[in-house]
Backbone as CSV, one residue per row, in Angstrom:
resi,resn,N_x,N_y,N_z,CA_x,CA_y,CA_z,C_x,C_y,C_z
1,UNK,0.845,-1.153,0.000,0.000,0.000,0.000,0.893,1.218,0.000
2,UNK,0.171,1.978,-1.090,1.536,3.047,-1.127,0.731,4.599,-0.640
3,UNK,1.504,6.135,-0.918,1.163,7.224,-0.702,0.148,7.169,0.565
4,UNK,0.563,6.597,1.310,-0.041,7.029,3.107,1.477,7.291,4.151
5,UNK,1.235,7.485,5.162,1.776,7.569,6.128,1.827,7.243,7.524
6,UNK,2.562,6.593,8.009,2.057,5.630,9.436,2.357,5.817,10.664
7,UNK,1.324,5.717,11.707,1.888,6.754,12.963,1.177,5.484,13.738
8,UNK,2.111,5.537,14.902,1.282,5.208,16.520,0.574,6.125,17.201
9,UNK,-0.947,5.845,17.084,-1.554,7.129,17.743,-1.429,6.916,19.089
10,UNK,-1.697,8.494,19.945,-1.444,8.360,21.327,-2.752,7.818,21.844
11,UNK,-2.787,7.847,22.686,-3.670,7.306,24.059,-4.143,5.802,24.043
12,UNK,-4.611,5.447,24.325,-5.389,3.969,24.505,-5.519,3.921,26.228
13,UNK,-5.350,2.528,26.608,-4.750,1.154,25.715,-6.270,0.674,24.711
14,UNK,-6.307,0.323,23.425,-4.964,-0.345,23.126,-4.435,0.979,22.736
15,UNK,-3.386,0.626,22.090,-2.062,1.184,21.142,-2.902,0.909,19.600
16,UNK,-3.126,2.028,18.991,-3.645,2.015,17.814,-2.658,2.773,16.620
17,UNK,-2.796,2.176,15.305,-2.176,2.715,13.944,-2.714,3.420,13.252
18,UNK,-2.403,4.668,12.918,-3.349,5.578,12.250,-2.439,5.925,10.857
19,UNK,-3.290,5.578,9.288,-2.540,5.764,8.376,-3.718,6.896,7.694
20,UNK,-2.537,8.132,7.408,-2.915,9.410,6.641,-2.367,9.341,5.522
21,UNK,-2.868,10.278,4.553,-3.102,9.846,3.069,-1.854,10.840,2.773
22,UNK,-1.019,10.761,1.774,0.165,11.489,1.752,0.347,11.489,0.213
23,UNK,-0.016,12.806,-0.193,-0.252,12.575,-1.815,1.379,13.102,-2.390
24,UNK,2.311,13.183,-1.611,3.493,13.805,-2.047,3.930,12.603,-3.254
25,UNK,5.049,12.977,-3.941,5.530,11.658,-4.793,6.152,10.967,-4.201
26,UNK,6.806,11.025,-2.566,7.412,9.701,-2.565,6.495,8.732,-1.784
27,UNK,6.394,7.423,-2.063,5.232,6.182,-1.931,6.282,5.374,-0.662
28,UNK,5.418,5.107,0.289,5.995,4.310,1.292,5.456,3.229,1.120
29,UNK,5.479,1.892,1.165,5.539,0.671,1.438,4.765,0.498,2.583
30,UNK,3.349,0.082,2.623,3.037,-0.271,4.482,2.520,-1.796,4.485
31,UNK,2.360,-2.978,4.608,2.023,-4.484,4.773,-0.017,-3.675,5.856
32,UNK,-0.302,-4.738,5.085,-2.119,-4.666,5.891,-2.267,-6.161,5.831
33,UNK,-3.391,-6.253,6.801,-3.843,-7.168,6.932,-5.459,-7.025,5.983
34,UNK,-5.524,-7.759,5.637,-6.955,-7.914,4.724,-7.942,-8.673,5.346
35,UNK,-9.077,-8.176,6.194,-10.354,-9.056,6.687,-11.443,-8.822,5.577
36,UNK,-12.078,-10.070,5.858,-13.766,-9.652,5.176,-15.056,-10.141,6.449
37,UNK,-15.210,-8.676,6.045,-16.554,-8.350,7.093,-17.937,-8.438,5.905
38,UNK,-18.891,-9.061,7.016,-20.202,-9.238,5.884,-21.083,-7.717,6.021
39,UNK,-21.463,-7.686,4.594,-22.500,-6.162,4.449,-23.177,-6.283,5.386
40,UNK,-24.024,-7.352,6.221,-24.781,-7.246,7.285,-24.412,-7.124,8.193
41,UNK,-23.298,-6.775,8.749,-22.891,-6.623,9.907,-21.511,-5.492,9.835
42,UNK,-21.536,-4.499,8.624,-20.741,-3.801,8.513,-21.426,-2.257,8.987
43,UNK,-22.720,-1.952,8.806,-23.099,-0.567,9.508,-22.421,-0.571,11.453
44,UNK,-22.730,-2.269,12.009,-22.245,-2.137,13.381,-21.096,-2.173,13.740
45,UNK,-19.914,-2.580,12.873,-19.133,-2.573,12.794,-18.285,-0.946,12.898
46,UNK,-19.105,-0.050,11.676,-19.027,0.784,11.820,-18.985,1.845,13.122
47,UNK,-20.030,1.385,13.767,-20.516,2.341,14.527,-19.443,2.404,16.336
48,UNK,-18.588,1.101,16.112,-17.911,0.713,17.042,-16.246,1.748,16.697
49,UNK,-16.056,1.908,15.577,-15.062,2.803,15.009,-14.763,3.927,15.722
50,UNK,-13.830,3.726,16.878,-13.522,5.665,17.553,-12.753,6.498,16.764
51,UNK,-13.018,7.920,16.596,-12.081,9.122,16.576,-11.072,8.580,17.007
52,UNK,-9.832,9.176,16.084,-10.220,10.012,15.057,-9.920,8.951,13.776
53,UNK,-10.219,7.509,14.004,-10.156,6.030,13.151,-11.578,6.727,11.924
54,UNK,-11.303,6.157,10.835,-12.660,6.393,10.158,-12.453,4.837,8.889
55,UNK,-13.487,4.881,7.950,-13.045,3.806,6.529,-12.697,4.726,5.900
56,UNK,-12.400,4.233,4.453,-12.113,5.027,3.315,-10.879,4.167,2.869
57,UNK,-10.490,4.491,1.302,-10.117,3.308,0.036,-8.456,3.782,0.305
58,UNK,-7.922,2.344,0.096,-6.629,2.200,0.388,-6.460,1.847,-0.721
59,UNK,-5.444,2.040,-1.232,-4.889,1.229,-2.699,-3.903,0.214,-2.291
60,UNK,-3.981,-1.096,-3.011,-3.040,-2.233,-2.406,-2.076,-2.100,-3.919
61,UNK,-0.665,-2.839,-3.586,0.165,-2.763,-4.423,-0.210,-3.032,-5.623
62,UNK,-0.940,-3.870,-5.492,-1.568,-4.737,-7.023,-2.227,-3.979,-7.931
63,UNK,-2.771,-3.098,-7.258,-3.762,-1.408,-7.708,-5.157,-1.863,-7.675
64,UNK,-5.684,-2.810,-6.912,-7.127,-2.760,-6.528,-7.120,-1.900,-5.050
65,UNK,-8.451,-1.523,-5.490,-8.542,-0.644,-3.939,-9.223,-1.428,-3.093
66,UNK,-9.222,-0.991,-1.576,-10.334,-1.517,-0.401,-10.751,-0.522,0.793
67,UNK,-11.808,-1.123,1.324,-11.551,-0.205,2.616,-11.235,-0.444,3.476
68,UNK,-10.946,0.237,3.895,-10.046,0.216,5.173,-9.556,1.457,6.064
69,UNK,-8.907,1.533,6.818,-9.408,2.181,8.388,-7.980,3.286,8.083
70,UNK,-8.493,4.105,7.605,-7.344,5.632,7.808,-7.385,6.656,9.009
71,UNK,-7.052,7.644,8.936,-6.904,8.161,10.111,-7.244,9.897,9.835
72,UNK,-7.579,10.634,10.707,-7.955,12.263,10.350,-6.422,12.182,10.904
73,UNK,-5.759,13.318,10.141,-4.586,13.694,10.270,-4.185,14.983,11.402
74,UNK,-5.125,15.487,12.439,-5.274,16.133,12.837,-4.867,15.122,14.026
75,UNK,-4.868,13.903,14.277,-4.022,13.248,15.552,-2.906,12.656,14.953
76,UNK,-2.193,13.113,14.258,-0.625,13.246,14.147,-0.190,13.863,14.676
77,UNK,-0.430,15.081,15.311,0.394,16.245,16.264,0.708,15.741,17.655
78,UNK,0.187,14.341,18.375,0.573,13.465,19.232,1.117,12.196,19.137
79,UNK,1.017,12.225,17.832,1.655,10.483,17.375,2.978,10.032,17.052
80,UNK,3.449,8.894,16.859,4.403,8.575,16.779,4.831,8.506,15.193
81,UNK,5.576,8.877,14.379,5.706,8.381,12.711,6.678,7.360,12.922
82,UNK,5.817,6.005,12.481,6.513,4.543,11.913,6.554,4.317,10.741
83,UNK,6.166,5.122,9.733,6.234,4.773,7.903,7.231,4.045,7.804
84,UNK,8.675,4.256,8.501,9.998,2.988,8.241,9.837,1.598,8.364
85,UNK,8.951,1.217,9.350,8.292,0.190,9.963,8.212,-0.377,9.183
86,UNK,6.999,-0.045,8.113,6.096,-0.827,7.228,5.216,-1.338,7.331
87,UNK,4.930,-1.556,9.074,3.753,-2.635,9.264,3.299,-2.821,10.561
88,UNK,2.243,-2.557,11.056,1.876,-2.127,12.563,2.806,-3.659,13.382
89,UNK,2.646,-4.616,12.687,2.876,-5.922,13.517,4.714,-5.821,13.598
90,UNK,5.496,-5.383,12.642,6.335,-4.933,13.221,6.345,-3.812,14.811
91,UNK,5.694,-3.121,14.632,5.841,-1.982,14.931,5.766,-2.804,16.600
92,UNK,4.678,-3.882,16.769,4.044,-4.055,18.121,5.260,-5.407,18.492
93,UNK,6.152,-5.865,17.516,7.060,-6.671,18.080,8.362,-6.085,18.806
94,UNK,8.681,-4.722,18.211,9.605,-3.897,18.568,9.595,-3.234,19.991
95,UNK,8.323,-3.655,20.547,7.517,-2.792,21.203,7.570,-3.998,22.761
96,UNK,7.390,-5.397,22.522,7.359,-6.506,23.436,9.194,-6.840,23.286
97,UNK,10.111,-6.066,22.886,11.782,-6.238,22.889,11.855,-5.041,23.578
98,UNK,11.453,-4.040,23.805,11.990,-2.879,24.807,12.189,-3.147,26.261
């Protein structure tokens, strides 16, 4: 997944990943996990979604899009930037070695 940007947002627990959309030309690399949720049970799904988490279309390398869970960029001014990472599950192994 390219042109986003990847942060550890603050507060929890949990520890949440918030990816903002980054239309600059250089494309970062981030690994997702891909679920499928059924249309019938995706409005509640929805509604369980906290600030400042929202949906909206990710592009995967392959160039199909999906949705999936981006972030208002307005809680970056407390977050952590992991774009080097690549991948929250890195991010949370680095995290159980400290």
């Amino acid at each position: 997944m390219a042109n986003f940007d990847f942060y550890a947002l603050s507060g929890g627990p949990p520890v949440r990943p918030g990816l903002v959309r980054d239309p600059g030309p250089q494309a970062s690399s981030i690994a997702v996990d891909i679920w499928a949720v059924p249309m019938s049970a995706f409005g509640r799904f929805m509604a369980g979604i906290p600030s400042p988490l929202s949906i909206g279309s990710v592009s995967l390398a392959d160039g199909t899009a999906v949705k999936g869970f981006i972030c208002e960029a307005e809680a970056t001014a407390t977050a952590s930037e992991i774009t080097s990472l690549g991948s929250w599950r890195r991010f949370i192994a680095l995290q159980t070695v400290c």
